[in-house]
N, C-alpha and C positions, 0 to 999 in steps of 0.2 A: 805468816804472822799477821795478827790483825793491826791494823794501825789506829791507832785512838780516834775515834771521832768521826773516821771517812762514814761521808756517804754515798752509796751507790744509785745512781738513775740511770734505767733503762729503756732508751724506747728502739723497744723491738720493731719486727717488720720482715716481708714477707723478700723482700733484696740483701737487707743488711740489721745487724741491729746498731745502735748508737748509745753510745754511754758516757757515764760522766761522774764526775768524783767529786762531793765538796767535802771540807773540812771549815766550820765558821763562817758557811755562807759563802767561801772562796771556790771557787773551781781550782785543782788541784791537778786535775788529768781530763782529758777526754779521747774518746775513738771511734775506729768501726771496725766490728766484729761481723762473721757471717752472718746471716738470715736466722731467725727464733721466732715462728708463730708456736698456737695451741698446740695444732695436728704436728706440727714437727719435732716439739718437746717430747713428745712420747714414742717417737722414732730413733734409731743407733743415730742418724744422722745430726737431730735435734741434739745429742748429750755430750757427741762430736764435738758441735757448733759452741754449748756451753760451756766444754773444757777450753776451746780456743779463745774464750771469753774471758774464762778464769786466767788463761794464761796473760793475756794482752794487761790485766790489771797489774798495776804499779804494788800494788800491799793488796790485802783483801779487806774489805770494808765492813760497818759494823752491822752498817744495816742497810737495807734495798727495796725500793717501789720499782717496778716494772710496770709500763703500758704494754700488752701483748693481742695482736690481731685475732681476731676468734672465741673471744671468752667476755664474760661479762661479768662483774665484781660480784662476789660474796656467792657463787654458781660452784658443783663441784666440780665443774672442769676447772673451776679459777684455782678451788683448791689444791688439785693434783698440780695444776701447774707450779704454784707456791711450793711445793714440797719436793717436786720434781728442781726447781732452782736452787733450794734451802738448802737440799743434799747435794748437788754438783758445786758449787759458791762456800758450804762448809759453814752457812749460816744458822742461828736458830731459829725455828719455824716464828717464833713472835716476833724477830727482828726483821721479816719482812712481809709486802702488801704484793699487791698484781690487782690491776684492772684492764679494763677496757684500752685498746691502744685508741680507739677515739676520746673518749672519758677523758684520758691524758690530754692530748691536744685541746679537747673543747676547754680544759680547765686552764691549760699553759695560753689561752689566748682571750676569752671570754668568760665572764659572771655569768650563773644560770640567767636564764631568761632574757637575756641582753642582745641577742646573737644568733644567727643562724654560721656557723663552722663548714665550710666548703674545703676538703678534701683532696688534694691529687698528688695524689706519689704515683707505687706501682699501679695502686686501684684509685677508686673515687666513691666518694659518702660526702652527702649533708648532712649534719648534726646539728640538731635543738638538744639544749638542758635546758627542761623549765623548772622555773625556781623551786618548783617543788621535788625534783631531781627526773621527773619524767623524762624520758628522751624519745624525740621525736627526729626519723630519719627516712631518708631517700639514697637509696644505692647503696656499696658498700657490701654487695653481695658474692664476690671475689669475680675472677679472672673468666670461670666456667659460664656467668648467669652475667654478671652486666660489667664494671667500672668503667664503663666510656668514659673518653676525653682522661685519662690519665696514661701511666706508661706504657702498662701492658697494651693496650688499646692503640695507640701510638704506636709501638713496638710493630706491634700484629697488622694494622694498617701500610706500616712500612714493606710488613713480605709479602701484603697481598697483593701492594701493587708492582714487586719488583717479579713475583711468582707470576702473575697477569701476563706482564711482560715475556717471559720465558713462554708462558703458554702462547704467545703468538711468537713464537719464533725472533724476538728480540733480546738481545745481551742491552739493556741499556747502559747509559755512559754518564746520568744529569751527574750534579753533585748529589742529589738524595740515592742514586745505585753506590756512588764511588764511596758516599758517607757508611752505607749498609755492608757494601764488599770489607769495609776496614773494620768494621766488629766482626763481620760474621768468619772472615779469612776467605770469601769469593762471592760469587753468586751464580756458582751452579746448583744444581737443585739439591744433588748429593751435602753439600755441605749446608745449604741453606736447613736442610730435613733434620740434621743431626745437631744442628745450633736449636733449632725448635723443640724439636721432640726428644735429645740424650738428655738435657737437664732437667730434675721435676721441678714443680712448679711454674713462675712467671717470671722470674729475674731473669733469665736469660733472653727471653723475648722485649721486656720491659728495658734492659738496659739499651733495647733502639730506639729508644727515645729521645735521649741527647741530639742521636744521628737526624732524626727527625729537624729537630732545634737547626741545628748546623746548618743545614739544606735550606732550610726558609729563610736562613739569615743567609744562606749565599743568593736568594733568588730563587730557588725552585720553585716553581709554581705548585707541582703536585704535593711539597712538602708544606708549604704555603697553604693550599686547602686541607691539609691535614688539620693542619694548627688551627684552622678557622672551625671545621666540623668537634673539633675537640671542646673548644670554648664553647658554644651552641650547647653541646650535649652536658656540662659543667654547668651551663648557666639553668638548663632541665632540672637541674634534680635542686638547685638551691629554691629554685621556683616553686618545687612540689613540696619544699617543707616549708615556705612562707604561706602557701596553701591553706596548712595545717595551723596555724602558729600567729600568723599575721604578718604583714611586712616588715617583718625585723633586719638593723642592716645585715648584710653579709663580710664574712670578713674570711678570706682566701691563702692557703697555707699548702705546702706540700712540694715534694724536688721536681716534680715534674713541671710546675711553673719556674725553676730556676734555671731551665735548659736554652728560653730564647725570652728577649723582651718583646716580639711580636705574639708570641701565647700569651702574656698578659696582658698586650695591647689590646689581641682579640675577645680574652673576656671581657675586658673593661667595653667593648664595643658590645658585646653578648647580652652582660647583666651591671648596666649602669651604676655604678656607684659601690661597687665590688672596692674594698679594699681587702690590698696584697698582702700579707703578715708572716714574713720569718722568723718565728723563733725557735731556740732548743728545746725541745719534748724531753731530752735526755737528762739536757740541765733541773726543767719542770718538775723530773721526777725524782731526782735527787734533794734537791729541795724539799717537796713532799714528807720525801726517805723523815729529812732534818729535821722537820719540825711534825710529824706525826710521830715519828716511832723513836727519836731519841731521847 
């Protein structure tokens, strides 16, 4: 049964997606549901992910904006995606939108032309909108071709130096192995390979990220250098779209800086005058939802 008024915001993603409900501008529910980009929506797996979605909501809502990784607004992959959500959700194709899952962010934090949007979840992207809605960008190219300095990248850094290890004949013991051994269930190679490679995608590599975080904040030094080559390569790509663009400030968002306050130390040391900016993309998008399509 629909409930009068909800709105739906989704910001999807390539770990988890995140959602939110308002009714009059209130937040009424929010969560996390599995992972929903493009390529996935049109997978058993992806339609899986959205019934788990539909399930996880309180009422079903009137109408819904999704930010979704992979697609770019008013494109016919946006479209199939919108129809693909509108039929699992039991919406009417007019009462929902889909865009860019950056679009979302660059909007949930910055005016066009204001801002250069610095990126780090599982991946990493700088984003320009300029005010004429051009978008100007560096990185963002998924897990296979670049996102240094965000989870995945973190993640995969973490097994290359515990797998390093193994290849010389060491079981290591710092906190960054002990932090790794307790996601991955050890660190023999067998279990390490099947944590890597049984899941598709990146979440499963990317969620060693945290472990990352943890290690640095006990001391680890190698975990410590991690954090610092991560900010470097994060401060790279904001650079390349000031480039472009002019020195506009930077304003830095995404879970992968919520993991330790020495990775925002280290940007802040990276790319001067970076400011940090948490907010809801999910929230963002509901809102959207409220005042475009009700």
């Amino acid at each position: 049964m629909t409930a009068a008024g909800l709105s739906l915001g989704l910001d999807a993603g390539g770990s988890a997606t995140k959602w939110a409900l308002l009714r009059g501008g209130a937040v009424v529910a929010s969560g996390r549901t599995p992972p929903l980009t493009a390529a996935l929506l049109a997978a058993p797996q992806g339609q899986a992910n959205v019934q788990a979605l539909r399930q996880a909501l309180p009422a079903r809502p009137e109408r819904l904006h999704a930010g979704v990784p992979g697609l770019s607004a008013a494109s016919p992959q946006a479209e199939l995606v919108a129809g693909l959500l509108a039929e699992a959700l039991g919406l009417p194709r007019t009462q929902l939108s889909v865009e860019s899952d950056l679009d979302l962010a660059y909007r949930a934090h910055l005016a066009p032309g204001t801002g250069v949007l610095l990126y780090a979840g599982t991946g990493s992207v700088a984003y320009h909108v300029t005010r004429g809605g051009e978008v100007r960008r560096a990185g963002g190219r998924g897990y296979r071709i670049g996102d240094d300095g965000a989870g995945f990248s973190l993640g995969r850094a973490a097994l290359r130096w515990v797998t390093d290890a193994l290849d010389e004949g060491l079981v290591p013991a710092t906190p960054l192995a002990q932090e790794v051994a307790a996601v991955t269930g050890g660190l023999d190679w067998d279990i390490l390979r099947a944590f890597a490679y049984d899941t598709p995608g990146a979440g499963a590599v990317a969620s060693l990220a945290p472990a990352v975080g943890r290690a640095a904040d006990a001391g680890d030094p190698a975990a410590q250098t991690m954090l610092e080559d991560a900010a470097q390569a994060l401060a790279g790509l904001a650079r390349r779209v000031q480039a472009r663009v002019g020195v506009l400030p930077v304003t830095a968002t995404g879970g992968a800086l919520r993991m330790s306050g020495r990775f925002m130390a280290a940007l802040g040391r990276a790319l001067p005058g970076v400011a940090v900016q948490q907010r809801d993309h999910a929230e963002a998008a509901a809102r959207y939802a409220e005042s475009r399509l009700a």
